[in-house]
C-alpha positions in Angstrom: -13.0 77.6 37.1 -14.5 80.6 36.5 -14.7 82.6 32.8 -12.4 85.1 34.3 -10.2 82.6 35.3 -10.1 80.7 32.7 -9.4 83.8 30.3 -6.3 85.0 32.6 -5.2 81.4 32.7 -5.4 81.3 28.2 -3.4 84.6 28.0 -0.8 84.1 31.1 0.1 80.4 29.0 0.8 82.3 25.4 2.6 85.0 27.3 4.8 82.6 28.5 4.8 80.1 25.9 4.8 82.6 23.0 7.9 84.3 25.2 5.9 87.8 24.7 7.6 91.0 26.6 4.0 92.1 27.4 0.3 90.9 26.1 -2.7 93.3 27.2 -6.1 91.5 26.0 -9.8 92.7 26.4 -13.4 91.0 26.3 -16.6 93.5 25.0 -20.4 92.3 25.4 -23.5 93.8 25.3 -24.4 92.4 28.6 -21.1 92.7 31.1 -19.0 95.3 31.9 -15.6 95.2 29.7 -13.2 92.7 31.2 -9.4 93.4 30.9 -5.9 92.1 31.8 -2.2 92.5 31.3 0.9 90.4 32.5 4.6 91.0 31.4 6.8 94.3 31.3 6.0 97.1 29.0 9.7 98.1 28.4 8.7 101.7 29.2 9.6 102.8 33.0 7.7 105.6 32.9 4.5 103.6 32.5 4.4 100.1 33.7 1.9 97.8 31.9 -1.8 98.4 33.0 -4.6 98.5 31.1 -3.9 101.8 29.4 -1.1 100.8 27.8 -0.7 101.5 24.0 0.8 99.3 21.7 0.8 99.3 17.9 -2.1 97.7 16.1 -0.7 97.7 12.7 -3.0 96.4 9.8 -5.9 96.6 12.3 -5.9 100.0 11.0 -7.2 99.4 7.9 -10.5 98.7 9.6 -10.8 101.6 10.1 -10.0 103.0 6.7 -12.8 101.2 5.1 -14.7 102.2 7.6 -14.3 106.4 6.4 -14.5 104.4 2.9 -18.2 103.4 3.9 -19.1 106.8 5.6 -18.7 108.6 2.1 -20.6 106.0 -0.1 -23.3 106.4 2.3 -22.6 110.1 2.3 -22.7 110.3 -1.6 -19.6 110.8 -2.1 -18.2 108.2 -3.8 -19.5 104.7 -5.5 -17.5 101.5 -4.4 -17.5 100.7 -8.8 -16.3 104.2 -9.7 -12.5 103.8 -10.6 -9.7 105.2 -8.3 -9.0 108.0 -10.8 -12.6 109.3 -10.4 -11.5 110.5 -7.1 -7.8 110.9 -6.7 -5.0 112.3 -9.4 -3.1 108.9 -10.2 -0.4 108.5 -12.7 -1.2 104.9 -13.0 -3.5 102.3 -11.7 -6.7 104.5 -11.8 -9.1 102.0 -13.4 -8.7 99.7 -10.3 -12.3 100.1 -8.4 -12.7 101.0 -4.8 -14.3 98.0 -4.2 -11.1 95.9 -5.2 -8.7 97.7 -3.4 -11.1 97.0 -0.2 -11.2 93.4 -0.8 -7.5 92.9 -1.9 -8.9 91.7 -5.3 -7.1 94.9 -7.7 -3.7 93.2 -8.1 -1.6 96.3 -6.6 1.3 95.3 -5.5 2.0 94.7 -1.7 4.0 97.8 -0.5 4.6 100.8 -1.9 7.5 101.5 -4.3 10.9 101.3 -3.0 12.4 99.3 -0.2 10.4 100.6 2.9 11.3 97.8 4.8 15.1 98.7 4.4 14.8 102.0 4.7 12.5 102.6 6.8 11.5 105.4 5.6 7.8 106.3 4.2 7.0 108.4 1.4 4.5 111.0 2.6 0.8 111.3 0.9 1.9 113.1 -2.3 5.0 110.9 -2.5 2.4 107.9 -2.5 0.4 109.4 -5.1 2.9 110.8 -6.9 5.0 107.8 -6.8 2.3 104.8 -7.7 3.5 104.7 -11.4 6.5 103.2 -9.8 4.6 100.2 -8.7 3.4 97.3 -10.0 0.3 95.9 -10.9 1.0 92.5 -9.9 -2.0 90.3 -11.0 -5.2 91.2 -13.1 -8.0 92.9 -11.9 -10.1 90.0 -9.9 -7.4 87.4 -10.4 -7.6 86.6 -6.9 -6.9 88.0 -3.4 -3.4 89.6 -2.9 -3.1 91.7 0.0 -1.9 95.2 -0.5 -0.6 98.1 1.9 -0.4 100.1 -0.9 -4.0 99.4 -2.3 -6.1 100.7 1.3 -3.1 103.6 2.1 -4.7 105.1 -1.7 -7.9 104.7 -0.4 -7.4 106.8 2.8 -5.6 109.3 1.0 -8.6 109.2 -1.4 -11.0 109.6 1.4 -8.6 112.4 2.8 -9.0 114.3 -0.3 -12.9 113.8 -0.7 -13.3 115.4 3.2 -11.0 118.0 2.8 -8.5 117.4 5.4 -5.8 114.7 6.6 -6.5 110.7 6.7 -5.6 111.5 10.8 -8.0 114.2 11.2 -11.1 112.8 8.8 -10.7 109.3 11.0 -10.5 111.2 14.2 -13.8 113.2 13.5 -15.6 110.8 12.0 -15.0 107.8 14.1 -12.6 107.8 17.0 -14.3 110.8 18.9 -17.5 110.2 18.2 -17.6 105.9 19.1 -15.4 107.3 22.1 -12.1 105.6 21.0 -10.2 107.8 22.9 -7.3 105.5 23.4 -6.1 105.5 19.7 -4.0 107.8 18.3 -1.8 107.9 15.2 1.2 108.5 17.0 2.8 106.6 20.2 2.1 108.6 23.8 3.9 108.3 26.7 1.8 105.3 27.9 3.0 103.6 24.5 4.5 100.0 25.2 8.3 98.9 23.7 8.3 96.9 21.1 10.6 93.4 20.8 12.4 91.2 18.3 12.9 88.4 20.9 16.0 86.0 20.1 15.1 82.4 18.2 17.7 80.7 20.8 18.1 83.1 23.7 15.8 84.5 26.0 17.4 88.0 24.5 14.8 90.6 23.3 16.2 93.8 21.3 13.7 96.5 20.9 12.6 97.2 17.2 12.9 100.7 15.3 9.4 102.5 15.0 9.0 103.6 11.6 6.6 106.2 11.4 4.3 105.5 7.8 3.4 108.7 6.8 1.4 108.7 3.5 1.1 104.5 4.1 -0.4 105.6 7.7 -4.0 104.3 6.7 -2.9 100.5 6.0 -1.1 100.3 9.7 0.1 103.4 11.7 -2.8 103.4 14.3 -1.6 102.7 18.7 -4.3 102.1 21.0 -4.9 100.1 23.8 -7.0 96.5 24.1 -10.0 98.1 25.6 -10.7 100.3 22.7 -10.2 97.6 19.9 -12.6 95.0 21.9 -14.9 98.2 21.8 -14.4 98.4 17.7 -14.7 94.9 17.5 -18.1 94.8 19.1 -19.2 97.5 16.9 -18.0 95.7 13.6 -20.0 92.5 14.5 -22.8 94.3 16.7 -23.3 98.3 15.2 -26.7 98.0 16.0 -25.8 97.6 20.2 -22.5 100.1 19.8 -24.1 102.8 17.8 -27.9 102.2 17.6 -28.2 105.5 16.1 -26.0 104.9 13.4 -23.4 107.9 14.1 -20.6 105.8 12.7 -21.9 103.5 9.8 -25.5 102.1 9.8 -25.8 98.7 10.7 -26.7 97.2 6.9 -23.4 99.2 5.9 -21.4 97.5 8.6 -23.4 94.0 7.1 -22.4 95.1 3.4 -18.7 95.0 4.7 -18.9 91.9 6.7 -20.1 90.4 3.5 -17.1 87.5 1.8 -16.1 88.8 -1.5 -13.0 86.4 -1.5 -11.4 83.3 0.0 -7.5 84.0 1.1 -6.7 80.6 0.1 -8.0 78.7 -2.7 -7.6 75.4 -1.2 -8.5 75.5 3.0 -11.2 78.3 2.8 -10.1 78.7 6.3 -10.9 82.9 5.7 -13.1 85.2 3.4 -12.3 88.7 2.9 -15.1 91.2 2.8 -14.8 95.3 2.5 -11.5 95.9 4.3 -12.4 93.0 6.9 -11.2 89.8 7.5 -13.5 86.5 8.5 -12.7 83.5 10.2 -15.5 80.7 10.2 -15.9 78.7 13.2 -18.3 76.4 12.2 -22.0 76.0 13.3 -23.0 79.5 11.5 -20.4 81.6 13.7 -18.4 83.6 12.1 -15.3 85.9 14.0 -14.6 89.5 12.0 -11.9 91.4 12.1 -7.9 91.4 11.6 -5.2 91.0 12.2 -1.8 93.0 12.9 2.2 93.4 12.4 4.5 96.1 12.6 8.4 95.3 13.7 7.8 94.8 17.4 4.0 94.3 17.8 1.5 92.1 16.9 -2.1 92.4 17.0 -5.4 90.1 16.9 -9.2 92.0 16.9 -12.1 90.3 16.3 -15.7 90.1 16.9 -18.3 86.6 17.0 -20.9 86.7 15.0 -24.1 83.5 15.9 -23.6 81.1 18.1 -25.3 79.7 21.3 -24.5 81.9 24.3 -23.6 85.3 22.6 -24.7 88.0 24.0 -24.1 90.7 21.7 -21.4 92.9 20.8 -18.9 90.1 21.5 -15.3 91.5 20.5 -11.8 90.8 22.2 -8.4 91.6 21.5 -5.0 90.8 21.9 -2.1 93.0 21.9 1.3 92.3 21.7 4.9 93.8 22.2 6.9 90.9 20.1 7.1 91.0 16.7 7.3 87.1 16.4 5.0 85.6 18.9 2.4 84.4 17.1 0.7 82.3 19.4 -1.5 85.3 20.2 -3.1 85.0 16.8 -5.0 82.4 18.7 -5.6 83.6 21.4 -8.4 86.3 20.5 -10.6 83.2 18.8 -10.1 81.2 22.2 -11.1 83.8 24.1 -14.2 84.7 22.4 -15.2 80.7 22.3 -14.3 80.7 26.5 -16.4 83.9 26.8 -19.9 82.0 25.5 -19.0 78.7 26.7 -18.1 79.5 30.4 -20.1 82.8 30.5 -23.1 82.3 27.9 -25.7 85.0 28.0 -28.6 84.4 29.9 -31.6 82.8 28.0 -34.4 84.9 27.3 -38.3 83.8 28.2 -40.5 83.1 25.0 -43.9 85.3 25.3 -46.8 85.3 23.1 -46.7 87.6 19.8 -49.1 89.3 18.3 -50.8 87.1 15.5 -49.7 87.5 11.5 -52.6 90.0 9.7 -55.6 88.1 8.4 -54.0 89.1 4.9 -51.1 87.0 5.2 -52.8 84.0 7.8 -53.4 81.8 4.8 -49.5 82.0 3.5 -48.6 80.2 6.6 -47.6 76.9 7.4 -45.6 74.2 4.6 -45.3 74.7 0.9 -43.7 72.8 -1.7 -41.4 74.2 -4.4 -38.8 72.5 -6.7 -40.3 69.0 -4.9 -39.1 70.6 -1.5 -41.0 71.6 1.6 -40.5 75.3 2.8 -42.6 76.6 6.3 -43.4 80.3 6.0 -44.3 81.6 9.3 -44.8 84.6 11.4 -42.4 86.1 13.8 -41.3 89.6 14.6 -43.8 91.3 12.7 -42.5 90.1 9.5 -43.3 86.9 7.1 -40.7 84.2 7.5 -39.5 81.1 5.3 -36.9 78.6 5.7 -36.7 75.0 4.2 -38.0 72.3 6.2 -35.2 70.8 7.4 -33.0 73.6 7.8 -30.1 73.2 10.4 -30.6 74.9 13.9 -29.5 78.0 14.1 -29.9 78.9 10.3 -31.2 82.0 9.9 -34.8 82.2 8.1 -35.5 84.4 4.5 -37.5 87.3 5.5 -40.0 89.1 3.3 -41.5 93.0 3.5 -44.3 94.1 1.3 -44.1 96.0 -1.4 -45.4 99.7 -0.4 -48.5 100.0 -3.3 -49.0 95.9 -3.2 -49.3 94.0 -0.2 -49.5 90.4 -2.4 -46.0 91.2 -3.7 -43.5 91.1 -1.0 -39.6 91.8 -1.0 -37.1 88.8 0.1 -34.9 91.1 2.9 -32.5 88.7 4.1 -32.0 85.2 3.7 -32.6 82.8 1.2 -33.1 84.3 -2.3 -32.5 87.7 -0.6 -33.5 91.1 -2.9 -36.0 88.4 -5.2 -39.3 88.8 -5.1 -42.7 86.6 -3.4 -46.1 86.8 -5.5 -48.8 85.4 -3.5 -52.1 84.1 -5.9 -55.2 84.1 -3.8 -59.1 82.5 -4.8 -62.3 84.1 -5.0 -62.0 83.9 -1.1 -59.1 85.6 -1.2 -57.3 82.7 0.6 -53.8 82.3 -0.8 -53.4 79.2 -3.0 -50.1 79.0 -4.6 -46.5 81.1 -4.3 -43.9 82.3 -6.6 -40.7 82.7 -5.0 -38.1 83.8 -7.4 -40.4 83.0 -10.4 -40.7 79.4 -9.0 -43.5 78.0 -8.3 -45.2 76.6 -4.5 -48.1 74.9 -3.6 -49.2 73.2 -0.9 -49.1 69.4 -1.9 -46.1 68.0 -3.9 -46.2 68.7 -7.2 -44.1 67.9 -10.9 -43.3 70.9 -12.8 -45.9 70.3 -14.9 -48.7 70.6 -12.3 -49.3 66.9 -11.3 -48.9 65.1 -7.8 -46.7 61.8 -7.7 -49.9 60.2 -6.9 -51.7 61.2 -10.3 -52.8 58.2 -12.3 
């Protein structure tokens, strides 16, 4: 059976199983062309389901929120430490830090005040603002995670405010346009898809109000169609591939917000939360990052894989649905990224000669031994290399960079004691004879503390 096969096979059995109206997926990678499909009944007979089909991505959206919340740290206009009230005119709450709202770690309550969910009725973005004396701080600051609508629809209508315009029209300049999202919009179009509460005990479905979020529009108002979220996917785990020039975010930002600054649980570890994303480890050093979605008749699953044997690059699916309560799908996007490497792995590149490490550095190379532990510094890529000696396959090495006004004192990059520094002490010959990594000290036989080999009468 073929990867395609296989994939239409995964989605057509939650479709059924899951008793979704309609399910619209999409596979991304740097090396194929985008891979789509869609079985059930939109709802809508104006526009059957196809591949252009919009349905609601809800909490996806706030994504793309951090996202804008990025752009203007990078732009200097803004500091993920400065407080809320640095920025926006709050009547409460202002001493909670951007950074905490982006990882769910400030304590805001989960919705806004009042009973949206009854309602269904939004305030609008000076209602929000106005309104978030009203709400409760629900935990301290850095308790622990607590997800909060409330806590990223202040930050869009923070970023709003800093760019002069709407959350809607800041997000569509900034990033839909210009990564070619064209497929996303804030409200439905006519392609847009129905949306379901399908009976418990009947094979009944009843299509579900759409409430329209207004100022709460940057935790989950976003439409759009598979296609473009397996393209933002891709771009979350692979900017680099998506956007080489770095249009959107550069690619250390996009790391920066890949980066776990909480666990969801305290018990499974099953998820981390970074800046405004979600990751799921799969084990061996692969990591999918994304999120998920809900709003009353849709769900939705976007994610990206990050290491692994067989990926290609810019490997980002998603799944799209028109039920409210099948959540089989929330499956389905991490089975189809694992099917996608496994039946379709990307084609092995052939090993070719480098160019040699520079005399300077020829001498670092090769096993030292530090804290009575071997480390093999090496040269690959133009850059120096370490990584313990029995490091597991697949574990990515620490990577140093010279200082600019001394080449004996390098930078750790990435990696093992990343940001810390390398010292190298040479002889008379200028032939490196000992390390200090992190102010700890390597040399190239075992050694105590003290100086002395194990062998040393």
């Amino acid at each position: 059976m073929s990867a395609a096969e296989r994939l239409e096979r995964a989605v057509r059995k939650v479709q059924a199983d899951g008793r979704i109206p309609a399910l619209s997926v999409a596979l991304h990678r740097a090396d194929r062309d985008p891979w789509s499909f869609a079985v059930g009944t939109s709802g809508n007979p104006a526009h059957p389901l196809d591949a252009g089909t919009r349905f609601r991505i809800g909490s996806v959206t706030k994504t793309f929120t951090a996202a804008l919340v990025l752009q203007a740290r990078d732009d200097g206009l803004l500091d993920l430490d400065d407080p809320v009230s640095a920025h926006l005119d709050v009547p409460a709450h202002g001493d909670a830090t951007i950074r905490r709202l982006l990882s769910h770690t400030a304590g805001y309550q989960r919705e806004p005040h009042g009973d949206v969910w009854d309602t269904l009725v939004a305030p609008d973005a000076a209602g929000l603002v106005a309104e978030l004396d009203r709400a409760e701080r629900v935990l301290p600051t850095g308790r622990r995670f607590h997800y909060s609508n409330l806590g990223l629809a202040v930050l869009g209508q923070l970023v709003a405010r800093l760019r002069g315009g709407t959350w809607e029209s800041v997000l569509t300049e900034r990033i839909l346009t210009p990564l070619g999202l064209t497929s996303t919009t804030v409200a439905p179009t006519a392609e847009a898809a129905l949306g379901y509460l399908v009976d418990a005990y009947s094979d009944a479905a009843r299509p579900e109000p759409r409430l329209e979020l207004g100022g709460v529009s940057p935790a989950a108002q976003l439409w759009s169609t598979a296609a473009d979220m397996a393209r933002w996917a891709a771009f979350l785990t692979s900017p680099d591939i998506v956007d080489p020039g770095g249009e959107i975010l550069a690619a250390a930002t996009v790391e920066e917000m890949r980066w776990p600054l909480t666990t969801t649980d305290e018990a499974q570890w099953a998820a981390g939360f970074g800046l405004g994303l979600l990751l799921v480890p799969q084990g061996k050093r692969v990591v999918h990052v994304g999120h998920d979605g809900a709003m009353p008749g849709f769900l939705a699953s976007v994610y990206g894989r990050r290491g692994g044997e067989g990926n290609p690059g810019a490997l980002g699916a998603a799944v799209l649905a028109s039920s409210g309560t099948g959540i089989a799908m929330f499956d389905l996007v991490h089975e189809m990224l694992a099917i996608a490497v496994e039946a379709d792995p990307a084609e092995i590149r052939p090993w070719a000669p480098g160019e040699p490490a520079p005399p300077a550095y020829r001498s670092v190379l090769g096993p030292w031994w530090g804290e009575g532990f071997p480390q093999v510094f090496s040269w690959h890529d133009g850059t120096l290399q370490a990584r313990a000696a029995d490091a597991p396959a697949g574990s990515p090495p620490a990577v140093f960079r010279p200082l600019p006004d001394n080449p004996d004192v390098l930078r750790t990059v990435s990696g093992r004691e990343v940001g810390e520094l390398l010292r190298l002490t040479r002889d008379e010959r200028g032939t490196v004879v000992r390390l200090h990594w992190a102010t700890y000290r390597f040399t190239r036989g075992l050694e105590t503390f003290d100086g002395h080999s194990p062998g040393d009468g």
